[in-house]
LUMGU-247971 format. One record per residue: x, y, z of N, C-alpha, C in turn; residue number from 1; residue in one letter; chain. Coordinates in Angstrom, 3 decimals. Example, Ala and Ser with C-alpha at 12.3 -4.5 7.8 and 13.67 -1.06 7.14 Angstrom:
2
neast: 13.190	nnorth: -5.690	nup: 7.800	caeast: 12.300	canorth: -4.500	caup: 7.800	ceast: 13.200	cnorth: -3.300	cup: 7.800	pos: 1	code: A	unit: A
neast: 12.850	nnorth: -2.250	nup: 7.080	caeast: 13.670	canorth: -1.060	caup: 7.140	ceast: 12.900	cnorth: 0.030	cup: 7.870	pos: 2	code: S	unit: A
END
This chain:
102
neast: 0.823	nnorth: -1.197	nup: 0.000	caeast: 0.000	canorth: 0.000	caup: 0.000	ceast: 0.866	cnorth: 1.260	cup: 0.000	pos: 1	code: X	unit: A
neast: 2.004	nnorth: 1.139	nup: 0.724	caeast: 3.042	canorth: 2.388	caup: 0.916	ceast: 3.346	cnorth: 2.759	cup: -0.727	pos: 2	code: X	unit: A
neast: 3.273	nnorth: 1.609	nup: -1.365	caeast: 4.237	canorth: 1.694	caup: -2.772	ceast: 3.053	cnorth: 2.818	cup: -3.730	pos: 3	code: X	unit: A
neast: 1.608	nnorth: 2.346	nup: -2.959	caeast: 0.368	canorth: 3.192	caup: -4.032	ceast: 0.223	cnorth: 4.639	cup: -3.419	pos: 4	code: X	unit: A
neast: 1.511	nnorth: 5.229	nup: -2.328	caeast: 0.957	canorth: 6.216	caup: -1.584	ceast: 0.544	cnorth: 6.716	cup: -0.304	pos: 5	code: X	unit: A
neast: -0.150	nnorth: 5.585	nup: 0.219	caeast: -0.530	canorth: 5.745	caup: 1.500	ceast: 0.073	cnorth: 5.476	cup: 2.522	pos: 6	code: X	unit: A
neast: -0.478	nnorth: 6.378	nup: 3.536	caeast: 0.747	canorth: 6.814	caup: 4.760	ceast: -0.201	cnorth: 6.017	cup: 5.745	pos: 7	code: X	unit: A
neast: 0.313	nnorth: 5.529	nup: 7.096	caeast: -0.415	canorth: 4.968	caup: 8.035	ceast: -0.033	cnorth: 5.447	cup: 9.600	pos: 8	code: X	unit: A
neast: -1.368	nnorth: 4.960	nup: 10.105	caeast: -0.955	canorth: 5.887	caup: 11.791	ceast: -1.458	cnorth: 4.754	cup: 12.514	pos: 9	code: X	unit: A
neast: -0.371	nnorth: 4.589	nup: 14.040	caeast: -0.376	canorth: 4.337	caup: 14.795	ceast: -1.428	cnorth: 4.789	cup: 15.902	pos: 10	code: X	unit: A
neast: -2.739	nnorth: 4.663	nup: 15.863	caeast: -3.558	canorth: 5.173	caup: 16.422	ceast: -3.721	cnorth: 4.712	cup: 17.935	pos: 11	code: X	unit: A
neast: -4.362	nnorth: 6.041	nup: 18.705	caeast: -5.068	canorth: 5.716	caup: 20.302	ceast: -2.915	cnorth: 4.907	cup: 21.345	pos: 12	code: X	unit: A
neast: -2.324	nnorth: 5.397	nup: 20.845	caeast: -0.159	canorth: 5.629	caup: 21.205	ceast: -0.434	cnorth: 5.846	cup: 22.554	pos: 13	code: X	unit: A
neast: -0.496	nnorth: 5.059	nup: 23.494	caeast: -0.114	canorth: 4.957	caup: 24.716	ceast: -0.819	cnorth: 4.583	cup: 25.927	pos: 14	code: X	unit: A
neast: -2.193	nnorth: 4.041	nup: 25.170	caeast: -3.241	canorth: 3.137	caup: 25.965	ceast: -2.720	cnorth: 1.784	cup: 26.201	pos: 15	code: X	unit: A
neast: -2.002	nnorth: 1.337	nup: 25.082	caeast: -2.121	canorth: -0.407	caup: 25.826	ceast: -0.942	cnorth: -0.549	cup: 26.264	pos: 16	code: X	unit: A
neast: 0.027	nnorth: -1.865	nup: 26.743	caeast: 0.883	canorth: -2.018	caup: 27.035	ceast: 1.705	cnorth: -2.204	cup: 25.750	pos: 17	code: X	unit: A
neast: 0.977	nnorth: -2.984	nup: 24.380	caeast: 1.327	canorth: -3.609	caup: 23.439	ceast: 1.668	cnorth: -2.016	cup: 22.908	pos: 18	code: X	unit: A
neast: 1.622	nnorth: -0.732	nup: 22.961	caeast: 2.090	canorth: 0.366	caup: 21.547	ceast: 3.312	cnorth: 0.562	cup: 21.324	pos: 19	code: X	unit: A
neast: 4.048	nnorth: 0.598	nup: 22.299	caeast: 5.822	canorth: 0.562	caup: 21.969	ceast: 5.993	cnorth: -0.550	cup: 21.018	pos: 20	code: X	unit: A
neast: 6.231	nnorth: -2.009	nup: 21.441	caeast: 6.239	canorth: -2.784	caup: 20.581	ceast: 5.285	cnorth: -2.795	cup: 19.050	pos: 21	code: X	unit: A
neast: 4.200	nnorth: -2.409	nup: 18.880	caeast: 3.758	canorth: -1.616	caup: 17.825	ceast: 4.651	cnorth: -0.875	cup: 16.882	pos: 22	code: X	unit: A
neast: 5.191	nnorth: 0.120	nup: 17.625	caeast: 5.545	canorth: 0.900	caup: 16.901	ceast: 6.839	cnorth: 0.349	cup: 16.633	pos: 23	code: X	unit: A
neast: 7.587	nnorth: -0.672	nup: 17.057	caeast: 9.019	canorth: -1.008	caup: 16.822	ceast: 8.778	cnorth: -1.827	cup: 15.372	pos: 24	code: X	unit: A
neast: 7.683	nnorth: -2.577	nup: 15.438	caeast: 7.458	canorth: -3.574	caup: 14.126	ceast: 6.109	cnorth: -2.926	cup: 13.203	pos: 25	code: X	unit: A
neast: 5.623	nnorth: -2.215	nup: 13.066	caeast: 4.425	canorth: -1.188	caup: 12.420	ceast: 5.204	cnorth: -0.573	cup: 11.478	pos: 26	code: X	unit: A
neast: 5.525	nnorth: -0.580	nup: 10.458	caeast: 6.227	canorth: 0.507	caup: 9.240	ceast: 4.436	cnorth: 1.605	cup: 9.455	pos: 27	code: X	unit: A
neast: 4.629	nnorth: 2.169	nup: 10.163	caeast: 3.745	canorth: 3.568	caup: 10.451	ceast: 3.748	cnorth: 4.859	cup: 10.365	pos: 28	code: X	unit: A
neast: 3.890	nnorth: 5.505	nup: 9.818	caeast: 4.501	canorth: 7.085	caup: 9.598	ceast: 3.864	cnorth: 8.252	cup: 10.303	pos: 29	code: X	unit: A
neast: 2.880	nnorth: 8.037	nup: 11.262	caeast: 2.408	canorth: 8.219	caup: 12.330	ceast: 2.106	cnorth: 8.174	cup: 13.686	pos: 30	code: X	unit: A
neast: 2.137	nnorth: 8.708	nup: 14.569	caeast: 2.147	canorth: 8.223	caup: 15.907	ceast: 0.918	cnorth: 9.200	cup: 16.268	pos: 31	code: X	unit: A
neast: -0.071	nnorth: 9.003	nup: 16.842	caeast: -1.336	canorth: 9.419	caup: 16.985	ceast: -1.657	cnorth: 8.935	cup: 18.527	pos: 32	code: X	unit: A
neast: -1.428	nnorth: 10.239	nup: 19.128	caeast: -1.481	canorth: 10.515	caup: 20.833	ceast: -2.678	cnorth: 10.700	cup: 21.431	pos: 33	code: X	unit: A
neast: -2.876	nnorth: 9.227	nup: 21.489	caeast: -4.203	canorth: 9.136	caup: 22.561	ceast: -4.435	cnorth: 10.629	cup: 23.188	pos: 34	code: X	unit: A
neast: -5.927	nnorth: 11.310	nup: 23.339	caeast: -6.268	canorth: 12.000	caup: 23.719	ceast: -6.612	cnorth: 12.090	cup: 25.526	pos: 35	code: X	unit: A
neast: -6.531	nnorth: 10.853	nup: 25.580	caeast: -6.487	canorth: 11.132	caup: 27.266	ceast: -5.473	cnorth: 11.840	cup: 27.879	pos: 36	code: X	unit: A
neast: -4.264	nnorth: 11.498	nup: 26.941	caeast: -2.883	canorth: 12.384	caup: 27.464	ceast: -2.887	cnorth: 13.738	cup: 27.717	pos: 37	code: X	unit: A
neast: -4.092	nnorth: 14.555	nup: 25.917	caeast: -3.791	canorth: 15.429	caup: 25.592	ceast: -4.832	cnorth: 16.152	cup: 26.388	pos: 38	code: X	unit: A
neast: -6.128	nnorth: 15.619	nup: 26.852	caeast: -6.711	canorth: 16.588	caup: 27.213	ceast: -6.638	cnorth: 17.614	cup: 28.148	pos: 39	code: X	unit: A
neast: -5.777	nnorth: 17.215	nup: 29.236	caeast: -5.457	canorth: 18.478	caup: 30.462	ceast: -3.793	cnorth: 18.183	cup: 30.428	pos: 40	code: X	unit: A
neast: -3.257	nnorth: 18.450	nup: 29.198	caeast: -2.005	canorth: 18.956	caup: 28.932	ceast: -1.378	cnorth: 20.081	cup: 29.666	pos: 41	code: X	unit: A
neast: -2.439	nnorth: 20.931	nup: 29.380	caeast: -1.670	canorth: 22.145	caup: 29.565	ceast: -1.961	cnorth: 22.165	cup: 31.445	pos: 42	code: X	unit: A
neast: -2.441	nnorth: 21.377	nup: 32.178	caeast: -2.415	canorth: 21.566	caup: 33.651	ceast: -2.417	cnorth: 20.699	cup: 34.144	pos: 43	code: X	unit: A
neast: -1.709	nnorth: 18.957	nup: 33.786	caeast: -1.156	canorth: 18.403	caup: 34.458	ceast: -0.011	cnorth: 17.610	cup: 33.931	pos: 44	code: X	unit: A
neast: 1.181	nnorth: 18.162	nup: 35.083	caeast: 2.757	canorth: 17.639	caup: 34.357	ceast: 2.761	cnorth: 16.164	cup: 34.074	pos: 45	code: X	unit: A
neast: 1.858	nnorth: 15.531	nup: 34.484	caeast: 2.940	canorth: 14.069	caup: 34.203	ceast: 1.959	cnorth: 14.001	cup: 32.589	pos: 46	code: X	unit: A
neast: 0.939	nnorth: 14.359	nup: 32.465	caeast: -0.139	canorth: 14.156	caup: 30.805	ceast: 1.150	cnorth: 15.593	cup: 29.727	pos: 47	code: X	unit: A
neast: 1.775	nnorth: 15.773	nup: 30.604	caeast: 2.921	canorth: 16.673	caup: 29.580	ceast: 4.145	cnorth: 15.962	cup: 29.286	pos: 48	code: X	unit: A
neast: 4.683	nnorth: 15.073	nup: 30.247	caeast: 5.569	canorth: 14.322	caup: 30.161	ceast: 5.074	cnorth: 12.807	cup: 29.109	pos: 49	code: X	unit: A
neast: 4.294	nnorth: 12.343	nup: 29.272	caeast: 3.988	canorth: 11.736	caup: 28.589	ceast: 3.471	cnorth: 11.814	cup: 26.940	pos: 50	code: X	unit: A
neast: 3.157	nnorth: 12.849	nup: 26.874	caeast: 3.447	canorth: 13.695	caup: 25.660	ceast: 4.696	cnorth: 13.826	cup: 24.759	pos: 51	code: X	unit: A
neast: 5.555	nnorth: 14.533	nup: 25.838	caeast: 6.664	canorth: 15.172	caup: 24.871	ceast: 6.847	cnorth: 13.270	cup: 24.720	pos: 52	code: X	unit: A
neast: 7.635	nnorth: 12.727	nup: 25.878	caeast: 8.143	canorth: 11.348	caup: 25.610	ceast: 7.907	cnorth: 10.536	cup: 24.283	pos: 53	code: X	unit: A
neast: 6.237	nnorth: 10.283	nup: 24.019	caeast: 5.951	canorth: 9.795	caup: 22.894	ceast: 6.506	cnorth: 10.386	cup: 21.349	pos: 54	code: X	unit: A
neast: 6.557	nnorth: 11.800	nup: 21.484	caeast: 6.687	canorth: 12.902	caup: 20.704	ceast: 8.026	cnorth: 12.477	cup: 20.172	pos: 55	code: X	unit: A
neast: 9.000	nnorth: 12.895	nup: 21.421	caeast: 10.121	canorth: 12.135	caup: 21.060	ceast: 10.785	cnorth: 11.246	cup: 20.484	pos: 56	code: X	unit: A
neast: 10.184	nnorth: 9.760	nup: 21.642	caeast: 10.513	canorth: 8.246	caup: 20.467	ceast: 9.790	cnorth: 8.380	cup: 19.365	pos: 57	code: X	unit: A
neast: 8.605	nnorth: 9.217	nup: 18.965	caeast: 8.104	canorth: 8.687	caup: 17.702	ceast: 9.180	cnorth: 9.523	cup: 16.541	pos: 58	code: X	unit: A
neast: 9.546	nnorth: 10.666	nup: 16.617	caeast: 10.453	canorth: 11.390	caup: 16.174	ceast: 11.633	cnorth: 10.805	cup: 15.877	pos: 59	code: X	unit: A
neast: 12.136	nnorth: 10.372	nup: 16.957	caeast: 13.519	canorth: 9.936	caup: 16.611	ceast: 13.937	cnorth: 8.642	cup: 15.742	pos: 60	code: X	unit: A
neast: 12.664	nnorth: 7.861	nup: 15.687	caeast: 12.253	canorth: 6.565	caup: 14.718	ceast: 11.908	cnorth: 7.341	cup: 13.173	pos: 61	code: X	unit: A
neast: 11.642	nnorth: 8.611	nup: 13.173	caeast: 11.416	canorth: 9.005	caup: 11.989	ceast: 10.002	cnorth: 8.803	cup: 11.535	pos: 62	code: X	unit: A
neast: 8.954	nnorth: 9.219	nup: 13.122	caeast: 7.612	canorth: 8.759	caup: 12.913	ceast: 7.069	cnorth: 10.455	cup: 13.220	pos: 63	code: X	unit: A
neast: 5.958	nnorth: 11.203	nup: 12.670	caeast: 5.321	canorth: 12.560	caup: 13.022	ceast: 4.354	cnorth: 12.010	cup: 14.048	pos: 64	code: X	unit: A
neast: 4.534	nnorth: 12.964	nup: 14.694	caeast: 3.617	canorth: 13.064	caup: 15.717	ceast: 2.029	cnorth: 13.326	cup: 15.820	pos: 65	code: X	unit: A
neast: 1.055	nnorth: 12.978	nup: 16.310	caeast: -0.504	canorth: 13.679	caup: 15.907	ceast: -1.223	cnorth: 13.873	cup: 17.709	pos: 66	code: X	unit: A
neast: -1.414	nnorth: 14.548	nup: 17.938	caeast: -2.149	canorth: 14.641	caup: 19.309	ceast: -3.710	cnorth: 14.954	cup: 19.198	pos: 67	code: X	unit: A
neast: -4.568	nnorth: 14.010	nup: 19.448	caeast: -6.234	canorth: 13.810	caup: 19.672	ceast: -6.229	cnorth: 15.112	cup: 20.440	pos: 68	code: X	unit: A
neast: -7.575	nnorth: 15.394	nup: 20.375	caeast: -8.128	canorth: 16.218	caup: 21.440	ceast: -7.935	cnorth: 17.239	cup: 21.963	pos: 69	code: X	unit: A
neast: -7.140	nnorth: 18.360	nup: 21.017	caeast: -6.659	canorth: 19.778	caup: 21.211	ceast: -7.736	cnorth: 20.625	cup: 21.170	pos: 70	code: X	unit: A
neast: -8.804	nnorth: 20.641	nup: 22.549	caeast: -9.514	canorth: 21.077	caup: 22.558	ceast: -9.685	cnorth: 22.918	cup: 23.002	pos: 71	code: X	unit: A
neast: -8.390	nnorth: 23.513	nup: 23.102	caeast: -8.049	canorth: 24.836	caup: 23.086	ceast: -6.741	cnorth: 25.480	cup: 23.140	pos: 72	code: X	unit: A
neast: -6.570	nnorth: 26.907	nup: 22.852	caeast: -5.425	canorth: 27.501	caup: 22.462	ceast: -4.382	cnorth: 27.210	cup: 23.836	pos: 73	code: X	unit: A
neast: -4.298	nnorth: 27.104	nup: 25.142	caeast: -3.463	canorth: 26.504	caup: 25.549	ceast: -2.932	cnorth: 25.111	cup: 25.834	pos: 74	code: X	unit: A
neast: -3.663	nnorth: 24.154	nup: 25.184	caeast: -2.951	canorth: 23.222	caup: 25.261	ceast: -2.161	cnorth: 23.140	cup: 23.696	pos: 75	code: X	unit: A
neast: -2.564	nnorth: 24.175	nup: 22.599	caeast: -1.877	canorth: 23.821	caup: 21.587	ceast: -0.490	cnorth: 24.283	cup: 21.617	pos: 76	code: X	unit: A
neast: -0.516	nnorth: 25.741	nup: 22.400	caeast: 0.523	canorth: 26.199	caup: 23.045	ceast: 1.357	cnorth: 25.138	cup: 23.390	pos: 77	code: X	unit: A
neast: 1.353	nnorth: 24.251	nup: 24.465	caeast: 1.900	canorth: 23.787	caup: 25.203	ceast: 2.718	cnorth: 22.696	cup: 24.153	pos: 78	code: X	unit: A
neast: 1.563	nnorth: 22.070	nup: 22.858	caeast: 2.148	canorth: 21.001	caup: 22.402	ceast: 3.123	cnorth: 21.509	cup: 21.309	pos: 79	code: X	unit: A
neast: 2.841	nnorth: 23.085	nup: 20.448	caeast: 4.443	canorth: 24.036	caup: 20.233	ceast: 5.416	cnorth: 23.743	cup: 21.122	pos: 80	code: X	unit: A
neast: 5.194	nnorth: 23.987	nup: 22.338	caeast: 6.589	canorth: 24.321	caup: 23.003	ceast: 7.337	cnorth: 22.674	cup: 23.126	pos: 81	code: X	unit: A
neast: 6.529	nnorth: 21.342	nup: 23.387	caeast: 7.204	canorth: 20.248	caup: 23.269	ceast: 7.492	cnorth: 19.714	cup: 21.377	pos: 82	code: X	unit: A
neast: 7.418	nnorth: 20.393	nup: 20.585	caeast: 7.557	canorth: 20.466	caup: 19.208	ceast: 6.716	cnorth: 19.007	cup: 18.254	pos: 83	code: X	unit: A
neast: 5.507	nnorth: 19.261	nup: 18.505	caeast: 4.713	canorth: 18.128	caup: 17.901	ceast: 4.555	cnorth: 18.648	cup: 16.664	pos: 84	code: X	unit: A
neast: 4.197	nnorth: 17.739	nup: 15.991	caeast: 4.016	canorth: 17.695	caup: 14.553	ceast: 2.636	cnorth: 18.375	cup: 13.705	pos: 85	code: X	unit: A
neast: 1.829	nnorth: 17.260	nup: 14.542	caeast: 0.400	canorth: 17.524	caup: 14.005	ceast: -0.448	cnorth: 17.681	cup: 15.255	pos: 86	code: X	unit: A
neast: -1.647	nnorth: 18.293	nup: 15.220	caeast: -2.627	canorth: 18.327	caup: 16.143	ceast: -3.983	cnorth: 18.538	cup: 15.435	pos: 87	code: X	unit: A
neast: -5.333	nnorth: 17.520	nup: 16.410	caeast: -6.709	canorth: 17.680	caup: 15.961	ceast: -7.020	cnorth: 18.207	cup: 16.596	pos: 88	code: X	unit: A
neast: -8.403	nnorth: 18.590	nup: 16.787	caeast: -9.520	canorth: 19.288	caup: 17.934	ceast: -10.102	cnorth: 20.363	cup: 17.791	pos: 89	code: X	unit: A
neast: -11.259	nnorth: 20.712	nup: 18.343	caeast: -11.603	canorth: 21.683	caup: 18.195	ceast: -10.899	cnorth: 23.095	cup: 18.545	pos: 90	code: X	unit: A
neast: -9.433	nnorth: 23.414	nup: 19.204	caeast: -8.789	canorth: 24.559	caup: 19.880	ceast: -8.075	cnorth: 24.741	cup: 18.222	pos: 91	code: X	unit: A
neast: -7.930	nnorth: 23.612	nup: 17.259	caeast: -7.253	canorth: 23.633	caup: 15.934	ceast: -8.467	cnorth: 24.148	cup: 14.766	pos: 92	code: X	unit: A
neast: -9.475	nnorth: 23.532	nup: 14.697	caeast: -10.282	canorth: 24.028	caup: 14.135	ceast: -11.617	cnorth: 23.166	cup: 14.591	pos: 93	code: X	unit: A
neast: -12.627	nnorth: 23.673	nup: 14.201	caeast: -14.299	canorth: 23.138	caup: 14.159	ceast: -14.558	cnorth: 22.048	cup: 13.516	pos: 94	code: X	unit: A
neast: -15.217	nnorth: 21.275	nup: 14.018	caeast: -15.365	canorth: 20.247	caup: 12.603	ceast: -16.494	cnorth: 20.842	cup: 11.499	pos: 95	code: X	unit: A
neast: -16.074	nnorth: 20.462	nup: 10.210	caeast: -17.309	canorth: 20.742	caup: 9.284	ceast: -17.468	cnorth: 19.772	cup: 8.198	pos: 96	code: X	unit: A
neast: -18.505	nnorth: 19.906	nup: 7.679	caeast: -18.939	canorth: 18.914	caup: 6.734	ceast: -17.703	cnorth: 18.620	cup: 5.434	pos: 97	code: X	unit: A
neast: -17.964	nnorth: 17.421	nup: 5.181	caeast: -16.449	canorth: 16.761	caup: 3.807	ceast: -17.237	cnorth: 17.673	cup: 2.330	pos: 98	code: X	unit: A
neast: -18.166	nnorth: 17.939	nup: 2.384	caeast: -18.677	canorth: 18.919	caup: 1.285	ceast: -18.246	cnorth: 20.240	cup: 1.009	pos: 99	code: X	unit: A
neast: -17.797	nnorth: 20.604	nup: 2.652	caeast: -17.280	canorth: 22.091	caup: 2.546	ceast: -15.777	cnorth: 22.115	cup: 2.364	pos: 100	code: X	unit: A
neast: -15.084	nnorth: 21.078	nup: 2.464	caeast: -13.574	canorth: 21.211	caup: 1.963	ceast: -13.060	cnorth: 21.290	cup: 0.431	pos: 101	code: X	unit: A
neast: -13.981	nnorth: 21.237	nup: -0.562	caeast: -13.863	canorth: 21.299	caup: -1.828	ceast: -14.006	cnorth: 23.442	cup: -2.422	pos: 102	code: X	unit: A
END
């Protein structure tokens, strides 16, 4: 599938025990940060530490980063300052209909 294009993500990164090992054998070009981490980012240290961490190993494997649940301007803040890649949520934008992206 890689060869037709398509990129793949490591989804819901740091719920099970099994995602490290995932990601060691997953040719994945994504790492997609469970939102439980992300949601009170910006006001509790260890859901920040666990953040950058993932951010990190997924980085240094040569994987982008994606963080669920950026549900406002300071936690997007926060995930700038640990240098993530990508971010969803409503603090990023609204959701809207697949009709209106054309």
């Amino acid at each position: 599938m890689k060869n037709y294009g398509c990129r793949f993500s490591l989804d819901d990164f740091g719920t099970g025990r099994s995602s490290y090992e995932h990601l060691w054998q997953l040719s994945v070009d994504f790492v997609k940060i469970d939102g439980v981490f992300v949601k009170e980012l910006d006001t509790n240290l260890r859901d920040y530490a666990m953040v950058k961490c993932i951010t990190d190993i997924g980085q240094l494997l040569g994987k982008k980063a994606i963080a669920e649940h950026v549900e406002n301007g300071a936690i997007l803040s926060k995930l700038n300052e640990i240098g993530l890649d990508y971010a969803q949520g409503n603090g990023v934008e609204k959701p809207i209909l697949l009709q209106q992206l054309s």
